[in-house]
N, CA, C and O atoms as CSV, one atom per row, in Angstrom:
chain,resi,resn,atom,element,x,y,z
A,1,UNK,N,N,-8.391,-11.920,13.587
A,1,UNK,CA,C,-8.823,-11.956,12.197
A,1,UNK,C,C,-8.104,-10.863,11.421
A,1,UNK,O,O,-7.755,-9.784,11.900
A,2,UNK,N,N,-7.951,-11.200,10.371
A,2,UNK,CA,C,-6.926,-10.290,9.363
A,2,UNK,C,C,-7.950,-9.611,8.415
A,2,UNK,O,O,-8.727,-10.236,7.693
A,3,UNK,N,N,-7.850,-8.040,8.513
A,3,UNK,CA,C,-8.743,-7.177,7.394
A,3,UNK,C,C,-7.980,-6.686,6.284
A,3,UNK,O,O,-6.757,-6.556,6.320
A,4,UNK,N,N,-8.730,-6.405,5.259
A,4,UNK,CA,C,-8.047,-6.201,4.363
A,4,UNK,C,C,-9.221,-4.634,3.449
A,4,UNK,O,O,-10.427,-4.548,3.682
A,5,UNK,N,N,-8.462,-3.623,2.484
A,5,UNK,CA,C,-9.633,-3.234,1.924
A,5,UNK,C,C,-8.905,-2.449,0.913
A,5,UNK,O,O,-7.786,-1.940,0.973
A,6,UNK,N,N,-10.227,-2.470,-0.506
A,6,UNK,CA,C,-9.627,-1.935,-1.605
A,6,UNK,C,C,-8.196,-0.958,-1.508
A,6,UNK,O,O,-8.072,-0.134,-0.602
A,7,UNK,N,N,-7.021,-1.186,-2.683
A,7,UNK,CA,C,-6.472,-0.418,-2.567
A,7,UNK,C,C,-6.558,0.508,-3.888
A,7,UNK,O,O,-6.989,1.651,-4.042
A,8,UNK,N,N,-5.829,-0.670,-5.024
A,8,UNK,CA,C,-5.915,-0.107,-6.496
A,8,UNK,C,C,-6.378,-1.354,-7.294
A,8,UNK,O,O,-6.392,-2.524,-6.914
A,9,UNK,N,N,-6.659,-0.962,-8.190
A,9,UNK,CA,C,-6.835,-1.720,-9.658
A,9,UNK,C,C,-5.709,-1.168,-10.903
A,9,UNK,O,O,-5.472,0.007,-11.182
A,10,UNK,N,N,-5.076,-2.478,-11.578
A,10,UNK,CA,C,-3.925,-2.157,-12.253
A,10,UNK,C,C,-4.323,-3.243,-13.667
A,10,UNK,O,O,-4.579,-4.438,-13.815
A,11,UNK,N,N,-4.210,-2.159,-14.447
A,11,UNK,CA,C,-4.633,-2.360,-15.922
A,11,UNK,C,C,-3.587,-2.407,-16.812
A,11,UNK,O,O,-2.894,-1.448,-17.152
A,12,UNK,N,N,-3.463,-3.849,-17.281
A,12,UNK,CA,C,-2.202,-4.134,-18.117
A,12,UNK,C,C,-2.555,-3.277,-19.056
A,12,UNK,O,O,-3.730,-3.146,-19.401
A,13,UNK,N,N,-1.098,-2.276,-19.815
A,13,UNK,CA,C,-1.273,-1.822,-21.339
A,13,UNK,C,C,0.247,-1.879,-21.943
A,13,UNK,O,O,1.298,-1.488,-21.435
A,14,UNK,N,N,-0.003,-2.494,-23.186
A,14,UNK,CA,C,1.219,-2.764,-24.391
A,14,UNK,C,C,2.058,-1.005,-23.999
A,14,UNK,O,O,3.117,-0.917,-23.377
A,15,UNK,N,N,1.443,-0.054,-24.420
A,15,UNK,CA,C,2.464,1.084,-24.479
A,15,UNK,C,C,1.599,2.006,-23.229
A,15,UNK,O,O,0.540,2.533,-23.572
A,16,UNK,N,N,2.013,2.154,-21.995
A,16,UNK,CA,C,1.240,3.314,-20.951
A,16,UNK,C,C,1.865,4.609,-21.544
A,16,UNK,O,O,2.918,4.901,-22.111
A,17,UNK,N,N,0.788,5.218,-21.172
A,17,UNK,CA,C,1.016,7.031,-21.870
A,17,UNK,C,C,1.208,7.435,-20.193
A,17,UNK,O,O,0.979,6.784,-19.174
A,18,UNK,N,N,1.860,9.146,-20.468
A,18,UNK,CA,C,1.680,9.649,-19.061
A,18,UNK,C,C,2.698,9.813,-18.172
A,18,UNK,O,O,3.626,9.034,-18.389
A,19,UNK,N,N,2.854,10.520,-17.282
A,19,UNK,CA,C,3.570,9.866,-15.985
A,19,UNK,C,C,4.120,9.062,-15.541
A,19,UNK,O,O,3.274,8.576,-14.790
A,20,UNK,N,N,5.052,8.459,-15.419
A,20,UNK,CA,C,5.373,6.740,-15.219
A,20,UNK,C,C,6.397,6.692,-14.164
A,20,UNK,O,O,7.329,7.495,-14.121
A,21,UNK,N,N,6.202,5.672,-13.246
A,21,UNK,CA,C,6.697,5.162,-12.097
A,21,UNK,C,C,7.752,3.943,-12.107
A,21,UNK,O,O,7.427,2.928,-11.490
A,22,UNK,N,N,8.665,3.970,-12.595
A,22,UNK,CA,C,9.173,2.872,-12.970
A,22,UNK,C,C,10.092,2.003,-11.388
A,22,UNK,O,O,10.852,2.392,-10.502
A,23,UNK,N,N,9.481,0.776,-11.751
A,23,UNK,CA,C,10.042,-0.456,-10.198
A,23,UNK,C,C,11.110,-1.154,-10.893
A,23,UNK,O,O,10.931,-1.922,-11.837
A,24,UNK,N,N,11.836,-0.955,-10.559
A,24,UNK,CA,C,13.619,-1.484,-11.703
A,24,UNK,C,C,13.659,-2.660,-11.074
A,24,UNK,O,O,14.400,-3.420,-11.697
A,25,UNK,N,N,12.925,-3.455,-9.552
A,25,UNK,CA,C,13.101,-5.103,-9.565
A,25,UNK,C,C,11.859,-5.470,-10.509
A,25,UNK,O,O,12.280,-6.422,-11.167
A,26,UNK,N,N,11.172,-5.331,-10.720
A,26,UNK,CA,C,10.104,-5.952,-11.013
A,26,UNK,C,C,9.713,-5.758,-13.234
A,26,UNK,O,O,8.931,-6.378,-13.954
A,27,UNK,N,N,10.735,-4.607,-13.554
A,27,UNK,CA,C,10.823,-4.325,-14.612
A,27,UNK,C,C,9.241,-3.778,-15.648
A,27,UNK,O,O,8.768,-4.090,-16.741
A,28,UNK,N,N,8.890,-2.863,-14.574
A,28,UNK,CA,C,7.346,-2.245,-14.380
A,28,UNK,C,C,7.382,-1.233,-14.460
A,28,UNK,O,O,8.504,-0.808,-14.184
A,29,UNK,N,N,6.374,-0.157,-14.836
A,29,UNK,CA,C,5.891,0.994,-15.457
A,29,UNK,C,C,4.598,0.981,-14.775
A,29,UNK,O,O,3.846,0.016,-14.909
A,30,UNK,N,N,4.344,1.809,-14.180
A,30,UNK,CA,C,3.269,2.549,-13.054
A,30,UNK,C,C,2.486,3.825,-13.626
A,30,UNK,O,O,2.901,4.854,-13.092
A,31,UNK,N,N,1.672,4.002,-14.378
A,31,UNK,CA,C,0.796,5.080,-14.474
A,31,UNK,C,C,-0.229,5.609,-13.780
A,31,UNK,O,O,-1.105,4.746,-13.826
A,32,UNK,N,N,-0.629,6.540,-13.157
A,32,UNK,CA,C,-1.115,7.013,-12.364
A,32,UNK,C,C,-1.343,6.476,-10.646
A,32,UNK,O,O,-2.363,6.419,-9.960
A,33,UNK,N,N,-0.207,6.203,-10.407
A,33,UNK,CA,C,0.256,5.506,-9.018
A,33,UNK,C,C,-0.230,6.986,-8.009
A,33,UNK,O,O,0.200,8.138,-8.046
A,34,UNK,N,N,-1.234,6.380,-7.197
A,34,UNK,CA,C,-1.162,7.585,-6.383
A,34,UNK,C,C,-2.279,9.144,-6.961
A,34,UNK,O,O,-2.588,10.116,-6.272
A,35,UNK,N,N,-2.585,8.908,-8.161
A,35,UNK,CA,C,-3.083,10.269,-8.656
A,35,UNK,C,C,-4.450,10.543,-8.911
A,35,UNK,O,O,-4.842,11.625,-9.348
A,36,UNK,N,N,-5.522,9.127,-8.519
A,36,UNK,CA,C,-6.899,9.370,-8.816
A,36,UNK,C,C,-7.552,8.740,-7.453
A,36,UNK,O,O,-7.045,7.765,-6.898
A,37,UNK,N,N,-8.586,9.315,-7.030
A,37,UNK,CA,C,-9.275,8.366,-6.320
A,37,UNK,C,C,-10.089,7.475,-5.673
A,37,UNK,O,O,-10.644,7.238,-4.600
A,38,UNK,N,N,-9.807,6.830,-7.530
A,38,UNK,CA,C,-10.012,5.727,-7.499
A,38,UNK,C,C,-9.255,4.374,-7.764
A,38,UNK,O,O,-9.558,3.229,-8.099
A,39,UNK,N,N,-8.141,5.065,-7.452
A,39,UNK,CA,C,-6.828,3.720,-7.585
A,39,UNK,C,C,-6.864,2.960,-9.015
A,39,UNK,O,O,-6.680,1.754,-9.186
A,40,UNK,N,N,-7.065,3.667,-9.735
A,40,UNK,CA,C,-6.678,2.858,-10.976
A,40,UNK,C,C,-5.699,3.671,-11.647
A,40,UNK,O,O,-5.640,4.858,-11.970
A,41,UNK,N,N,-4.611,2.216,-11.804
A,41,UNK,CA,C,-3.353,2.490,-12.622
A,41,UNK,C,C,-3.185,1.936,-13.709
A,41,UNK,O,O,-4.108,1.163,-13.962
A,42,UNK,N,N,-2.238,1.996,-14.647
A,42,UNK,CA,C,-1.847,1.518,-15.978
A,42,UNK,C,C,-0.487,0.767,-15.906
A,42,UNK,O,O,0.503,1.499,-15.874
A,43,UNK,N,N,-0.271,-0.631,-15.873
A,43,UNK,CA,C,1.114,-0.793,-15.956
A,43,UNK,C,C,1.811,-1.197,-17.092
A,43,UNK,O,O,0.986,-1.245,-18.004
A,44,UNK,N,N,2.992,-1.534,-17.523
A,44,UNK,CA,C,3.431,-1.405,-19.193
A,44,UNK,C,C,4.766,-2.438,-17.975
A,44,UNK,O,O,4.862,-2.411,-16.748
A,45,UNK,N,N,5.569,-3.218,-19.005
A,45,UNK,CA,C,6.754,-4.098,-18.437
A,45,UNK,C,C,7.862,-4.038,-19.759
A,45,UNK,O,O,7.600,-4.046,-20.961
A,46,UNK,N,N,9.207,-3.975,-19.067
A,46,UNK,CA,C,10.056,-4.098,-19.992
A,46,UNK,C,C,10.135,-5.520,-20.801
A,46,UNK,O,O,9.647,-6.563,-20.366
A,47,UNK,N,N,10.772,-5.404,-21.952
A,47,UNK,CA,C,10.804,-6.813,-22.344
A,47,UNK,C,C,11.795,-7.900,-21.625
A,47,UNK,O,O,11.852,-9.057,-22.042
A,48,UNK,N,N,12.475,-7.500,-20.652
A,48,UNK,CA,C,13.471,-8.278,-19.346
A,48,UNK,C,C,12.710,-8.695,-18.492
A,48,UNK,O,O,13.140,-9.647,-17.841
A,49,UNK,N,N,10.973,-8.050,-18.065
A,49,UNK,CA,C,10.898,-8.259,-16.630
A,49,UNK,C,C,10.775,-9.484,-16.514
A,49,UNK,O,O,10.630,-10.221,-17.489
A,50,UNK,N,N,10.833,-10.081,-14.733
A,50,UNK,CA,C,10.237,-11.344,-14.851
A,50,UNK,C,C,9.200,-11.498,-14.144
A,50,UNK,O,O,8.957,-12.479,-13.441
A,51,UNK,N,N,8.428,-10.392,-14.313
A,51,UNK,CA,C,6.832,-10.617,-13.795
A,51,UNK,C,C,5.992,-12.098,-14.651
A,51,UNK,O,O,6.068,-12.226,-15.873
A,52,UNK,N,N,5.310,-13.000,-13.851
A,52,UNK,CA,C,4.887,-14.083,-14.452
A,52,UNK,C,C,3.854,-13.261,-15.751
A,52,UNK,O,O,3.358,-12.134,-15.730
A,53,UNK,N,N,3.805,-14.101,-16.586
A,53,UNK,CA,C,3.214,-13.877,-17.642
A,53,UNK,C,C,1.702,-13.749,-17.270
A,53,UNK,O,O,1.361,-12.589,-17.502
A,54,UNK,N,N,1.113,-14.169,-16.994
A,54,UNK,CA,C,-0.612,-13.674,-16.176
A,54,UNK,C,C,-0.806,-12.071,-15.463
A,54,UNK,O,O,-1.808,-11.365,-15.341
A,55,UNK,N,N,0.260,-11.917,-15.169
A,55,UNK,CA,C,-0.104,-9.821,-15.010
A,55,UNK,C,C,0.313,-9.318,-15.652
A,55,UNK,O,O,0.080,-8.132,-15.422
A,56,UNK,N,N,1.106,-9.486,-16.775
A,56,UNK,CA,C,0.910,-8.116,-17.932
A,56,UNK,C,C,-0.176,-8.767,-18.819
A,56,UNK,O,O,-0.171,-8.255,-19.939
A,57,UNK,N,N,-0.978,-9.603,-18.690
A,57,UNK,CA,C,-1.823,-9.887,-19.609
A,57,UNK,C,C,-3.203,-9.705,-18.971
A,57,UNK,O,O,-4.024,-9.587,-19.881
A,58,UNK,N,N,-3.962,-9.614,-17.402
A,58,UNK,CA,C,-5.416,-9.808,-16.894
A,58,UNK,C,C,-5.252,-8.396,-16.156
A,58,UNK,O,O,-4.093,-8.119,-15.845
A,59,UNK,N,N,-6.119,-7.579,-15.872
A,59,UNK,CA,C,-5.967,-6.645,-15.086
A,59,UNK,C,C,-6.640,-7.018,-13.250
A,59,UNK,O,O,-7.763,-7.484,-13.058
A,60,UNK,N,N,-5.798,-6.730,-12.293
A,60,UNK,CA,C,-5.758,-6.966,-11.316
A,60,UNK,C,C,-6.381,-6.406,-10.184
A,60,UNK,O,O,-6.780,-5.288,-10.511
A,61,UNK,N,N,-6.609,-6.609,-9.203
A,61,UNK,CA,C,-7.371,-5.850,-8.007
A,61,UNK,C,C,-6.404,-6.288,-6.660
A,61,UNK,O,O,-6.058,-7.427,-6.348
A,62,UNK,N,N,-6.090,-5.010,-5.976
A,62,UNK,CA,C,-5.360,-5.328,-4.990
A,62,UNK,C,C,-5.785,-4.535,-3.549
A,62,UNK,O,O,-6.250,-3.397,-3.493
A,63,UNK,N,N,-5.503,-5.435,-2.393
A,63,UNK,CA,C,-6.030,-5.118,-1.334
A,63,UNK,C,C,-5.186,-4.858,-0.387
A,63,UNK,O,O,-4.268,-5.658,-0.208
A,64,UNK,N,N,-5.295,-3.699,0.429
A,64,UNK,CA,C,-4.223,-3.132,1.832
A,64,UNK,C,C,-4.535,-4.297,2.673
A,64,UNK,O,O,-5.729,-4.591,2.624
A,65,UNK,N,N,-3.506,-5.374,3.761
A,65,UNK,CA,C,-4.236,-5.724,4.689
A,65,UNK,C,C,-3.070,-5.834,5.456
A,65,UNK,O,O,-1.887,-5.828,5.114
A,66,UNK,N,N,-3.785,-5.970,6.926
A,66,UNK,CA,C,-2.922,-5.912,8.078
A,66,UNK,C,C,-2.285,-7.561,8.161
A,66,UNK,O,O,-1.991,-7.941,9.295
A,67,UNK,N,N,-2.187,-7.997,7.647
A,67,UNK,CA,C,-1.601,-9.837,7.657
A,67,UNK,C,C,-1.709,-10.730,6.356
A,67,UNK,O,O,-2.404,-11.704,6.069
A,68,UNK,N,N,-0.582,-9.887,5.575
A,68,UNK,CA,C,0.113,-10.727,4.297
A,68,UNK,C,C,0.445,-12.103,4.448
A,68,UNK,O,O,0.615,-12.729,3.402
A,69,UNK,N,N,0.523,-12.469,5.108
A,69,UNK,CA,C,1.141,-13.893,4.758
A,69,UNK,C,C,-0.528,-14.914,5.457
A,69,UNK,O,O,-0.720,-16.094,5.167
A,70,UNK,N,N,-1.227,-14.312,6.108
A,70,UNK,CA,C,-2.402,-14.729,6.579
A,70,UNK,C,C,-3.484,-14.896,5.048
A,70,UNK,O,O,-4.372,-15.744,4.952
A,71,UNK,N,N,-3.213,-14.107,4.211
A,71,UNK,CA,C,-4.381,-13.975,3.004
A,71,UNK,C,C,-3.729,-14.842,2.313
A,71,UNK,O,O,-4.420,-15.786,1.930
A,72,UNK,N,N,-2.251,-14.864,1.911
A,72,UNK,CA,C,-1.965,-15.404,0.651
A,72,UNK,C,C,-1.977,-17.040,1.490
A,72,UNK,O,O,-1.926,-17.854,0.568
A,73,UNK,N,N,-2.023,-17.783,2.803
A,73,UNK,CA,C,-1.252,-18.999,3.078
A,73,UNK,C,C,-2.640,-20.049,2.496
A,73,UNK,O,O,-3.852,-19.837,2.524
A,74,UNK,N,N,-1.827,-21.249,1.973
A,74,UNK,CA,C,-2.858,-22.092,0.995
A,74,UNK,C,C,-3.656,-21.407,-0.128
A,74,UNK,O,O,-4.771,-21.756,-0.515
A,75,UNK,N,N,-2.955,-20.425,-0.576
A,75,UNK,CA,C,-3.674,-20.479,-1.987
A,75,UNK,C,C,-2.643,-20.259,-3.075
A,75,UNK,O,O,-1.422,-20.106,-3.020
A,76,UNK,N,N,-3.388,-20.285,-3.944
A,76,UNK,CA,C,-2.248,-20.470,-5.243
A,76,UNK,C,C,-1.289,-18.957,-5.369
A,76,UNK,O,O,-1.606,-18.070,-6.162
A,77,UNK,N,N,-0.559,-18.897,-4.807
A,77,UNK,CA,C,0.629,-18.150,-5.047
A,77,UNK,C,C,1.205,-17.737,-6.330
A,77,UNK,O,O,1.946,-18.582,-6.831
A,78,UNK,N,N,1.063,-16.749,-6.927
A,78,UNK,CA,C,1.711,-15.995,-8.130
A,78,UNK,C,C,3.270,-15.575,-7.660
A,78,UNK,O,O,4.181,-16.299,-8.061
A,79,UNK,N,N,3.550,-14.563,-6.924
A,79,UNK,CA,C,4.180,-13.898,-6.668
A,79,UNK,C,C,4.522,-14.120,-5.185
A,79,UNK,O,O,3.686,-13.723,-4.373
A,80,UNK,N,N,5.348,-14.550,-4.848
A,80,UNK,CA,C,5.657,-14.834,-3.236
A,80,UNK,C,C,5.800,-13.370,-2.155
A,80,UNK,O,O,6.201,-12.295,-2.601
A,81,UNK,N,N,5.625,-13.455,-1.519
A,81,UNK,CA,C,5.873,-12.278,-0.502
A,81,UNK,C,C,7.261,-11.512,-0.556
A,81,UNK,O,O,8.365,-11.994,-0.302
A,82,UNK,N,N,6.957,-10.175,-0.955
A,82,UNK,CA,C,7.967,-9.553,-1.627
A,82,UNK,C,C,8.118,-8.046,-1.780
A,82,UNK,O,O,7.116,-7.508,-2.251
A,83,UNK,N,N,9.325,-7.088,-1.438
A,83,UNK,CA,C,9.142,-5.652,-1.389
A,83,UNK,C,C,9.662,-5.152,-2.422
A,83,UNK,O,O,10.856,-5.108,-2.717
A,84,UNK,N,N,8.533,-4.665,-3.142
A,84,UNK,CA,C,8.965,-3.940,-4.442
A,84,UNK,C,C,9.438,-2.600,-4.269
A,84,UNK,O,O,10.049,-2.065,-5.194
A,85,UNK,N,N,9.173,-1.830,-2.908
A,85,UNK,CA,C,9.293,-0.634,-2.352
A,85,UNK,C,C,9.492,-0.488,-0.981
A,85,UNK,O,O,8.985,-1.296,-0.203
A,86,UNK,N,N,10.317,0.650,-0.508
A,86,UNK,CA,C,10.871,0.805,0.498
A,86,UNK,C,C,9.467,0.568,1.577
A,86,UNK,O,O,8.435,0.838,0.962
A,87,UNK,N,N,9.249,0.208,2.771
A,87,UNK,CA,C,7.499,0.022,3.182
A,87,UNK,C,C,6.849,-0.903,2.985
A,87,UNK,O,O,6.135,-1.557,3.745
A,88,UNK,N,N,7.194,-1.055,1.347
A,88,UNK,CA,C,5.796,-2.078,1.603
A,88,UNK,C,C,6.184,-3.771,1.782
A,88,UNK,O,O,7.366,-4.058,1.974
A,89,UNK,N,N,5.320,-4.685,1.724
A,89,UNK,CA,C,5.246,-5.842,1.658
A,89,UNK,C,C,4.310,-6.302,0.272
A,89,UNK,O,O,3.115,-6.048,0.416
A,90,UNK,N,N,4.680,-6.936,-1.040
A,90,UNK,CA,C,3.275,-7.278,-1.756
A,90,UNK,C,C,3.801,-8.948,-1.799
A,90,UNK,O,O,4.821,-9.597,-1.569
A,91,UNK,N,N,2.454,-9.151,-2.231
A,91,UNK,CA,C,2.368,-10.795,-2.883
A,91,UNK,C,C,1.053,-10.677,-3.615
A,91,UNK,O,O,0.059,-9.994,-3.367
A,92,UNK,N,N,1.400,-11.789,-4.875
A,92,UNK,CA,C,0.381,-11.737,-5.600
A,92,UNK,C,C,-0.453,-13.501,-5.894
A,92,UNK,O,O,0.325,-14.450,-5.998
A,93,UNK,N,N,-1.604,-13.707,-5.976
A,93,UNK,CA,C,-2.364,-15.031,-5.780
A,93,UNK,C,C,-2.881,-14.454,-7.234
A,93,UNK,O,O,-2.766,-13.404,-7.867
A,94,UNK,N,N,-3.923,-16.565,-7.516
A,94,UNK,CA,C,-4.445,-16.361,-8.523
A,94,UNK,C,C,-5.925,-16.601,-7.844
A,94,UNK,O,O,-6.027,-17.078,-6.714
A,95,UNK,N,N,-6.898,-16.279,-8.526
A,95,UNK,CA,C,-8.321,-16.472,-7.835
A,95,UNK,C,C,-8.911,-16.178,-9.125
A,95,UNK,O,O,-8.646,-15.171,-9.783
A,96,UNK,N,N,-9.930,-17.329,-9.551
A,96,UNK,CA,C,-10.683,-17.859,-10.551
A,96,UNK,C,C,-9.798,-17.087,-11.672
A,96,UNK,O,O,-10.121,-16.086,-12.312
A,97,UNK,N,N,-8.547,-17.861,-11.732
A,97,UNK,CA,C,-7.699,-17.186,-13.369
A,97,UNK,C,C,-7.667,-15.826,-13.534
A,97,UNK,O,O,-7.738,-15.235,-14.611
A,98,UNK,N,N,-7.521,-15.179,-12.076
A,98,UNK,CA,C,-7.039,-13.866,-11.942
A,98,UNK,C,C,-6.362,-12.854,-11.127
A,98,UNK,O,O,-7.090,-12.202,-10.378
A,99,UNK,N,N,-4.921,-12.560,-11.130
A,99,UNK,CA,C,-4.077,-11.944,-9.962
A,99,UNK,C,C,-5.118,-11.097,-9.420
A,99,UNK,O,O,-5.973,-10.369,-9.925
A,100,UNK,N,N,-4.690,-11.502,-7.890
A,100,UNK,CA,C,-5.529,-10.639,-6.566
A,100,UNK,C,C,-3.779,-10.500,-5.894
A,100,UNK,O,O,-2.961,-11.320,-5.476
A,101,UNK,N,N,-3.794,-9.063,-6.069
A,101,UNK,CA,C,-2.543,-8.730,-4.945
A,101,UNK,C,C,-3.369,-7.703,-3.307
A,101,UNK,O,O,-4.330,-6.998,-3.000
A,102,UNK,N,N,-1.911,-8.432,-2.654
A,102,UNK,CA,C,-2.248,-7.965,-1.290
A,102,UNK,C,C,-1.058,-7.190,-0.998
A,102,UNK,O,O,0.004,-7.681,-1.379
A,103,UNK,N,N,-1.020,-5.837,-0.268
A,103,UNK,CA,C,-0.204,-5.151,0.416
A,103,UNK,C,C,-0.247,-5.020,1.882
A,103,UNK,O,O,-1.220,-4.782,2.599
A,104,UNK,N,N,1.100,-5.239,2.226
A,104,UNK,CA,C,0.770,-4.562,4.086
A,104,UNK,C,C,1.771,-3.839,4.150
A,104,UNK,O,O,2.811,-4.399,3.805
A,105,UNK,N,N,1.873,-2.505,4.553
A,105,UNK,CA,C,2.627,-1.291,4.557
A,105,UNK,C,C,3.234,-1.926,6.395
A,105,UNK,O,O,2.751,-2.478,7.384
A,106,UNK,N,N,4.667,-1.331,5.873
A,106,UNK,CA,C,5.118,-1.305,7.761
A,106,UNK,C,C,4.721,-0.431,8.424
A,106,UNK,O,O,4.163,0.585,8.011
A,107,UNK,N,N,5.085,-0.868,10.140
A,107,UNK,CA,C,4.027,0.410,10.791
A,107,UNK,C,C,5.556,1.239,10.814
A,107,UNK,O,O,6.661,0.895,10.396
A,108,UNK,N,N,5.082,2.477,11.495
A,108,UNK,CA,C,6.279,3.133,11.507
A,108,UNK,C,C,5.578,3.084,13.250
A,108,UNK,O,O,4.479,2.714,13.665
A,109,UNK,N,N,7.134,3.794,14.142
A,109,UNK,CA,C,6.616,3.367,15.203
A,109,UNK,C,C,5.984,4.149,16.414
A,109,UNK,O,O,6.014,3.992,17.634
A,110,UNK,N,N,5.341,5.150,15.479
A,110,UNK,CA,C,4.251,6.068,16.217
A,110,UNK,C,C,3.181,5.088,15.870
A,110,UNK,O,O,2.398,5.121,16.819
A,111,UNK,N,N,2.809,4.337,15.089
A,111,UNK,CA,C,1.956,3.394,15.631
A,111,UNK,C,C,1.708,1.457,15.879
A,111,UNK,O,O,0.937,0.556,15.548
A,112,UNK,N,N,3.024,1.706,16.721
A,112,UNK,CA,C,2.940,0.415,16.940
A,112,UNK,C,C,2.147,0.298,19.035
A,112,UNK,O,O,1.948,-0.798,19.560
């Protein structure tokens, strides 16, 4: 069985103030990535990106789990399985008209 558990919550905003994390594939702006904890971030998108139009507009909830392709298989797929960052793995689904992203970090191999 595949677990999964809160990671962050990411809150679309027209202009993010602050700190910013910028993902040059994804054409994204990251505010407080990493800095509260309670995992809520702010994201802002260039006018190029090609993030689907449903996440810069709903704010999102995303979950760590040990088997990405196990959560997202048969459901409605936003975002296909995909590394926005060195590590990770994301994909993003829709669930009742709202992105649910999933992460699975690689192991490194002190713990495999």
């Amino acid at each position: 069985m595949s677990i999964f558990e809160y990671q962050h919550l990411e809150i679309p905003r027209n202009t993010p103030v602050g700190s910013k994390n910028y993902l040059e594939k994804s054409g994204m702006y990251v505010v407080g990535l990493g800095t509260n904890s309670y995992g809520i971030e702010l994201i802002g998108f260039t006018a190029d990106s090609l993030i689907p139009e449903l996440v810069p507009k709903v704010p999102h909830i995303a979950f760590e789990t040990d088997n990405l392709l196990t959560k997202i298989k048969g459901k409605d797929i936003l975002i296909g399985s995909n590394g926005p960052s060195e590590g990770v793995t994301t994909a993003l689904i829709v669930c009742n008209g709202a992105p649910v992203e999933f992460l699975q970090y690689d192991k490194r191999e002190d713990e495999q």
